[in-house]
N, C-alpha and C positions, 0 to 999 in steps of 0.2 A: 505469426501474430504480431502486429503492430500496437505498442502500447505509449498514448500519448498523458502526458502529466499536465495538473492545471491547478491553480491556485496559491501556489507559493506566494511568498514576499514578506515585509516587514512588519512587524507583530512589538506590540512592549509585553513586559511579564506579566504573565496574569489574561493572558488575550486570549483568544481562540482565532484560529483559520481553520478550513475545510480543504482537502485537498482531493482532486478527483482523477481517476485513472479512465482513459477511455481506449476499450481495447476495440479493436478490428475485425473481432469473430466474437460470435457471441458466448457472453459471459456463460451460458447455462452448461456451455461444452468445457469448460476449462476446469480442470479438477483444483488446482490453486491457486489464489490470487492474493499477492502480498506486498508490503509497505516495506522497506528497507531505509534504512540511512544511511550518510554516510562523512565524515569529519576530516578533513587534510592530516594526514600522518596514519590514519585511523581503518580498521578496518572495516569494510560494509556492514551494519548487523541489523538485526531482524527487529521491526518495531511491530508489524501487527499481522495476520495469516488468516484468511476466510476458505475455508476448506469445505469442497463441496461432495458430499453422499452419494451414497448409486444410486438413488433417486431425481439425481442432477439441483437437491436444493440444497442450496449453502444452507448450515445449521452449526457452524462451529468456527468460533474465533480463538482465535491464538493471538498471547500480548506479551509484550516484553515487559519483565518485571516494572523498567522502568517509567513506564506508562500507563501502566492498569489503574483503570480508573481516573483516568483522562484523556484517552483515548480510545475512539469508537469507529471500527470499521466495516463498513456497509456494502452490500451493494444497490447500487439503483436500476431496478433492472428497466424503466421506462426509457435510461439515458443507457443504458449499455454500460455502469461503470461500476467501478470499484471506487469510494469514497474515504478518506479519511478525517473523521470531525477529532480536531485536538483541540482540547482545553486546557486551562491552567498551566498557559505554556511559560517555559522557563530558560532561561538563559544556554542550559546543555542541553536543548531540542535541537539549537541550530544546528542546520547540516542539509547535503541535499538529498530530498527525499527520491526516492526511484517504486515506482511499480514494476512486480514480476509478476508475470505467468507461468505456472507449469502444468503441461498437459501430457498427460503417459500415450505414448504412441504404441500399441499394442501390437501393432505388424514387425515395430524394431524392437520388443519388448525393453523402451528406453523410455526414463523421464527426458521431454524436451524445456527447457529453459528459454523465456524469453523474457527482455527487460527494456523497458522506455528509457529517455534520458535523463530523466530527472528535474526535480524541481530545487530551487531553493527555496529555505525555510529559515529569517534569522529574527533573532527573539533579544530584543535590544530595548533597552529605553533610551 
């Protein structure tokens, strides 16, 4: 699975961006799809998780404390993507954001992990 990032860039406090994840297979097969970040010295950590039912519809978001409620993540299934709209952004958003996938390969009874390269995202006046 191939995952390409879009939207990044320069934001002042208080702005919103959208950032969009467009994966390679379609989104309906992929049991996880998630936002990450990530800061120089810093280790990666988890911003937001769209986690999809055995019904194959996403119905459940996962947020990191330090975001809830300013940020929202979707998926678009017309564009094949995983989106993230952040609002009331602030100075400790910057970093660059990465989309993952994880799809449970049931023949190797193993999570597979898959991750694009990232976006920047810096939040400056």
């Amino acid at each position: 699975v191939q995952l390409v990032e879009s939207g990044g860039g320069l934001v002042q406090p208080g702005g919103s961006l959208r950032l969009s994840c467009a994966a390679s297979r379609n989104i309906f097969s992929i049991h996880v799809m998630g936002w990450y970040r990530q800061t120089p010295g810093l280790q990666r950590e988890l911003v937001a998780l769209v986690l999809r039912n055995g019904s194959r519809e996403y119905v459940d978001s996962v947020y990191a404390d330090s975001v809830k409620g300013r940020f929202t993540a979707s998926r678009n299934i017309a564009e094949n993507t995983v989106d993230l709209q952040m609002n009331h952004l602030a100075p400790e958003d910057t970093a660059i954001y990465f989309c993952q996938a994880s799809i449970y390969d049931a023949d190797a009874g193993e999570w597979r992990d898959y991750w694009g390269q990232g976006t920047q995202v810096t939040v400056s006046s």
